[in-house]
C-alpha positions in Angstrom: 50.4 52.5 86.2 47.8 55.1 87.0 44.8 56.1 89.1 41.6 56.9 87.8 39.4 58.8 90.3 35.8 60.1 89.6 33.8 62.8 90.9 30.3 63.5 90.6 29.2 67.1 91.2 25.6 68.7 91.4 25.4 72.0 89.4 22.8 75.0 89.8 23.5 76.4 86.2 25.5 75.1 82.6 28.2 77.4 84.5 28.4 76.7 87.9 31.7 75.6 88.8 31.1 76.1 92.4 31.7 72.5 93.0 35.2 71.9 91.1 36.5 75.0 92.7 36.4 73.2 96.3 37.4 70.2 95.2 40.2 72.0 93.6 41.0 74.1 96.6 41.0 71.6 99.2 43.1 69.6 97.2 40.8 66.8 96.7 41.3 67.7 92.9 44.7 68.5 91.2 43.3 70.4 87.6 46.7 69.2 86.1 45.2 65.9 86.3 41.6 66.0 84.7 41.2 64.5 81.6 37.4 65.0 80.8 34.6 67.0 82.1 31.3 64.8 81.3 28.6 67.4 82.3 24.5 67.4 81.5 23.3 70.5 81.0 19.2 72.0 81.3 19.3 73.0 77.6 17.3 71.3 75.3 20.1 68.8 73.7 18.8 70.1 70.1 21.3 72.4 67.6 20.6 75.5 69.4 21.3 74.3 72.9 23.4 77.3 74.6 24.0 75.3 77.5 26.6 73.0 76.4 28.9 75.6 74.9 28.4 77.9 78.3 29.1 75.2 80.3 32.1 74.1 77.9 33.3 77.9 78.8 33.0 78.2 82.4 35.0 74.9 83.2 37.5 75.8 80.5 38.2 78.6 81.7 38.7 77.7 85.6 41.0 75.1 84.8 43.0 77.3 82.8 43.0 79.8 85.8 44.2 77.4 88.2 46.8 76.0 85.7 47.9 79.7 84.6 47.9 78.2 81.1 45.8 79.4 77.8 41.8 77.7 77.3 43.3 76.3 74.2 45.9 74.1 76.1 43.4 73.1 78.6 40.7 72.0 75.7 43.8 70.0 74.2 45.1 68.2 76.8 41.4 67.5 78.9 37.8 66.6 77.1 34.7 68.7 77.5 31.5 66.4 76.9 28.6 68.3 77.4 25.4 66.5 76.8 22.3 69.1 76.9 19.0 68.0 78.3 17.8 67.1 82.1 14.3 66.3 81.4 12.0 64.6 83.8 13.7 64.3 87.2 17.2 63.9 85.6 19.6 66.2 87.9 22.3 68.6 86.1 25.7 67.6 87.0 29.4 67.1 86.3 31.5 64.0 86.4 35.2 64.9 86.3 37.7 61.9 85.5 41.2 62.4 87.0 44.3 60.2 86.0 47.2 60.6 88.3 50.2 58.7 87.9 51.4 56.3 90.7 54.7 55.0 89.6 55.9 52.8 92.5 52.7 51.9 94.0 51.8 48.5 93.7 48.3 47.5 91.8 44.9 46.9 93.1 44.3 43.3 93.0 42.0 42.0 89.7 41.0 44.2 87.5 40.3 48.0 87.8 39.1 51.3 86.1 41.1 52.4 83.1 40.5 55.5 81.2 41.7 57.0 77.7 40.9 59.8 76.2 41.4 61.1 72.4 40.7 64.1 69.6 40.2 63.3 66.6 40.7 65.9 63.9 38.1 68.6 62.6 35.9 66.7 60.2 34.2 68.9 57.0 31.1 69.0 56.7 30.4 66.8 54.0 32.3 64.3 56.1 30.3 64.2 58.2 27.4 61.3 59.1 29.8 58.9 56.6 32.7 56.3 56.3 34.8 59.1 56.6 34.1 59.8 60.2 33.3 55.8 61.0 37.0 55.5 59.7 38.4 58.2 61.8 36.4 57.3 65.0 37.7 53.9 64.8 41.3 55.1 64.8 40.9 57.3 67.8 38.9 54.6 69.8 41.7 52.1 69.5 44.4 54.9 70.7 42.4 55.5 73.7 42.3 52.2 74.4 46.3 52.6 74.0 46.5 55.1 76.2 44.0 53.7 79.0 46.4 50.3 78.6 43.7 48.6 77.5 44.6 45.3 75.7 41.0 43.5 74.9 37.9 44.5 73.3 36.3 42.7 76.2 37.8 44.9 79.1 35.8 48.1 77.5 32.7 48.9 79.0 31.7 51.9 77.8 32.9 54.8 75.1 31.5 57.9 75.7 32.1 60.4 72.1 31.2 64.3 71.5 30.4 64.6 68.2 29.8 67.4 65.6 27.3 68.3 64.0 26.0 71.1 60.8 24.5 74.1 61.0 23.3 75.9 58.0 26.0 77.8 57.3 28.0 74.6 57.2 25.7 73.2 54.8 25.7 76.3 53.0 29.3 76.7 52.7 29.9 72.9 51.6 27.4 73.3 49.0 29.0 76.5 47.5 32.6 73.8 47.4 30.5 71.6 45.1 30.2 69.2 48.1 27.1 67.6 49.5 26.2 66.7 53.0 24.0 63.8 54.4 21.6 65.7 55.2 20.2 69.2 54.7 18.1 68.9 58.4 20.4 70.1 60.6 18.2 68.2 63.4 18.4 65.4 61.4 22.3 65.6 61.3 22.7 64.7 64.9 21.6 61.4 64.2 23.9 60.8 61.7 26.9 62.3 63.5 26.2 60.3 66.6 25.6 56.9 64.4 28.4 57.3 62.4 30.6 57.8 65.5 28.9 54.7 67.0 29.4 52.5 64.2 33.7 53.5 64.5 33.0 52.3 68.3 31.9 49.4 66.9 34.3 48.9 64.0 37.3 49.1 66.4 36.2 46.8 69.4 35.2 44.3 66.6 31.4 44.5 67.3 30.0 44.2 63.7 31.1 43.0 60.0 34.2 45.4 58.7 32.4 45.3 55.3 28.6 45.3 56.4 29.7 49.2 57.6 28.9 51.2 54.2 27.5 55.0 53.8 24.1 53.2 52.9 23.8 51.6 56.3 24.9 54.4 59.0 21.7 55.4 60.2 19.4 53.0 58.2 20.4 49.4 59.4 19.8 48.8 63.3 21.0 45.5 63.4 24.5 46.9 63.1 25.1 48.4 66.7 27.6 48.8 69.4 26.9 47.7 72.9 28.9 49.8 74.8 29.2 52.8 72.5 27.5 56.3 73.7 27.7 59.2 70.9 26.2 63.0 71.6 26.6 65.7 69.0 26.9 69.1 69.6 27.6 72.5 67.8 30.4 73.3 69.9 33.0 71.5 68.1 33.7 70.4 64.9 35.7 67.4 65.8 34.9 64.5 67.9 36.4 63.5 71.8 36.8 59.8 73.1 36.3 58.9 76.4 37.0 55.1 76.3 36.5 53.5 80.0 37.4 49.7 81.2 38.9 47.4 83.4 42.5 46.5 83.2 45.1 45.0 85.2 47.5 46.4 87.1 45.7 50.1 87.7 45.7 51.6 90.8 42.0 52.5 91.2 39.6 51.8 93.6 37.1 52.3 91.3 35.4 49.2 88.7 33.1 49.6 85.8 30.8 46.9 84.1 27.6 48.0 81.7 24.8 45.7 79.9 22.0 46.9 77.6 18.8 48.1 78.0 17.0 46.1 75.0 14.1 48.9 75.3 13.6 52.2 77.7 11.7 50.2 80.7 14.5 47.7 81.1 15.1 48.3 84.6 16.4 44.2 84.6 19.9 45.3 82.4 19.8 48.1 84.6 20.4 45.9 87.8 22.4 43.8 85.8 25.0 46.7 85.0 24.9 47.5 88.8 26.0 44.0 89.4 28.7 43.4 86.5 30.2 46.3 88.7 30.0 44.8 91.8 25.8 46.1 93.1 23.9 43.0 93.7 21.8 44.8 96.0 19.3 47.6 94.4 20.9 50.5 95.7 17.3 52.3 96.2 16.3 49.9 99.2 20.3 50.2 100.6 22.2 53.0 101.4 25.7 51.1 101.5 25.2 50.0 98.3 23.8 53.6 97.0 26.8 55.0 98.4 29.4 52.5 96.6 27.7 53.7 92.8 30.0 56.3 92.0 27.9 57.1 88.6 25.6 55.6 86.2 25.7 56.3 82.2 23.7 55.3 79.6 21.6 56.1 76.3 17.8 56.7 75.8 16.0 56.3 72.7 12.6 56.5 71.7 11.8 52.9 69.5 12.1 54.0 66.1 9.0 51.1 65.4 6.8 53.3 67.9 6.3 50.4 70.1 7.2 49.4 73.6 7.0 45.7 74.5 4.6 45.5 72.2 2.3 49.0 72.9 2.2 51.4 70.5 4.1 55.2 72.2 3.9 58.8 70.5 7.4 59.9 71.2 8.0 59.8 67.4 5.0 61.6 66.4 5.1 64.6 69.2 6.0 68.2 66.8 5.8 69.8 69.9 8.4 68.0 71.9 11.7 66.3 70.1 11.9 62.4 70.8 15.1 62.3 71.9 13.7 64.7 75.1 11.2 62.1 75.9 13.5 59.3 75.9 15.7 60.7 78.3 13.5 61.8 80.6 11.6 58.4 80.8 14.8 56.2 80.9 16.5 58.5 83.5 13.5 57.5 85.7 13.7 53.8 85.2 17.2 54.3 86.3 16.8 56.7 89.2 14.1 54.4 90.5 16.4 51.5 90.5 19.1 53.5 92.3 17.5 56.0 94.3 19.1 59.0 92.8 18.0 61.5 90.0 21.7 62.3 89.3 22.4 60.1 86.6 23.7 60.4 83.2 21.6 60.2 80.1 22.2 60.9 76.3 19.2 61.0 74.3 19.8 59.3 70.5 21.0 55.9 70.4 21.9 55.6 66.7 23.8 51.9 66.7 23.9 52.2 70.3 22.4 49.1 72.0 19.4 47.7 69.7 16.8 49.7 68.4 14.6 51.5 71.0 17.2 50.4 73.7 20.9 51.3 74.9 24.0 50.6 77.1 23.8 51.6 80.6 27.5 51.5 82.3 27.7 51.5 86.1 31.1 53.0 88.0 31.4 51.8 91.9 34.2 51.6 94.6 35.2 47.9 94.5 34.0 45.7 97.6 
């Protein structure tokens, strides 16, 4: 049996860890027993966003000081998701997930939060964006599952994945191999990285067709989607990390998650709905008890691929000047803060088979009544 405890922390920069170091000091925090740092960072969530891989850095490298242990063991035995870009009134901030064992406790009554974590292995280039990396993503989602003691499809509410994705020189170097990639954009490879890591969410928790999931489709077929899956890419790694979170029974925590989906970005109704599933029925903006019980809210953004919203037509697609994914996060982060009354939230922008086209999951974590 173990405890899952979450923390939220504000940041002034992608490396200011000002707000670990006290937790870790008073000893509301014990490093040994962090298993992911899920931070968004004020780059601009495109290839060259420094911000992730700084941030990445400075938390590595205090947990390694407090633990007196290399960076490499602490980036083995802990995820770093960084997801760049706080557009709009989105916040910057950390969560940190803790698992402590409690052997000899006795459970919380019903079901409470569960967490897993997994890393896959370093994925080629040409590997990635295809059924290679579907395959592989599906493997590590159902050991984290293992791992969280998650039994059921049905008790996961969200999987949040860092996923690679190529630079030129990648390209370059699979091309002189004789090997081709996806894609030559390496913009455009985001998208495929972060779809064909969704699509693995969705082949393990049994969300679409095993045989509808074919190179052809990842990226191309919207009807195939996860509903709880959440993918970012990043050139920080070349492999991917699994954050799988649910309910089980017999955990410790006081914490509960529940999620819905956004079915396009101004769906504030799944956003309440989320709150809810996790316990919320009252809109945490107009109550500060309720405000107070939210211990985080996650979810993906995406700019409708059809260029409409609910019917009217939207530029995001068109804008050279600005990158579509910015403006999705920045518009669903403010349907969500104004539903909660908070600007710290957590958005990932690109929702490649996450949610339906143009929409997304949204997860809600609160302190159970």
């Amino acid at each position: 049996m173990h405890r899952i405890e979450v923390h939220r922390i504000p940041t002034l920069a992608p490396d200011d860890v000002t707000g670990l170091r006290h937790l870790i000091d008073d000893g509301t925090v014990d490093p040994a027993e962090i298993i992911c740092v899920l931070g968004k960072t004020e780059g601009n969530g495109c290839v060259n966003d420094w911000s992730r891989g700084f941030a990445t850095v400075a938390y590595t490298t205090l947990i390694a000081e407090r633990l007196r242990v290399p960076v490499t063991e602490v980036a083995r035995r802990a995820l770093f998701i960084m997801s760049g870009g706080t557009e709009g009134v989105l916040s910057p901030h950390v969560t940190i997930f803790t698992r402590r064992e409690m052997n000899g406790r006795s459970p919380k009554p019903g079901k409470r939060l569960v967490a897993g974590i997994h890393h896959t292995r370093p994925f080629a280039a040409e590997e990635q964006g295809t059924m290679a990396m579907v395959g592989v993503v599906e493997d590590s989602v159902r050991r984290a599952m293992g791992s969280a003691g998650i039994a059921t499809a049905a008790d996961v509410h969200f999987v949040q994945i860092k996923c690679p994705l190529l630079t030129v020189d990648a390209i370059t170097d699979a091309a002189r191999r004789g090997r081709l990639t996806v894609t030559t954009n390496t913009y455009a490879s985001m998208g495929y990285s972060r779809a064909a890591s969704a699509l693995g969410v969705a082949m393990a928790l049994g969300e679409v067709p095993a045989d509808a999931i074919t190179d052809e489709a990842i990226g191309r077929r919207w009807d195939l989607y996860s509903r709880v899956a959440s993918t970012s890419a990043g050139v920080e790694l070349d492999n991917c990390e699994v954050l799988v979170l649910g309910n089980a029974e017999g955990a410790a925590s006081e914490l509960v998650i529940g999620h819905d989906v956004m079915e396009d970005a101004i769906d504030a109704a799944a956003v309440r709905r989320a709150l809810a599933s996790a316990g919320v029925a009252v809109d945490p903006a107009s109550d500060p008890d309720a405000r107070a019980r939210v211990v985080g809210i996650f979810a993906k953004a995406e700019a409708s691929p059809a260029g409409r919203i609910r019917g009217r037509r939207h530029t995001m697609m068109d804008d050279s000047d600005i990158n579509h994914t910015r403006h999705a996060r920045a518009a669903v982060a403010a349907v969500i803060a104004s539903v909660i009354g908070d600007p710290m939230v957590y958005v990932s922008g690109g929702a490649e088979h996450q949610g339906p086209s143009g929409g997304g999951p949204v997860a809600v974590i609160a302190r159970a009544p």
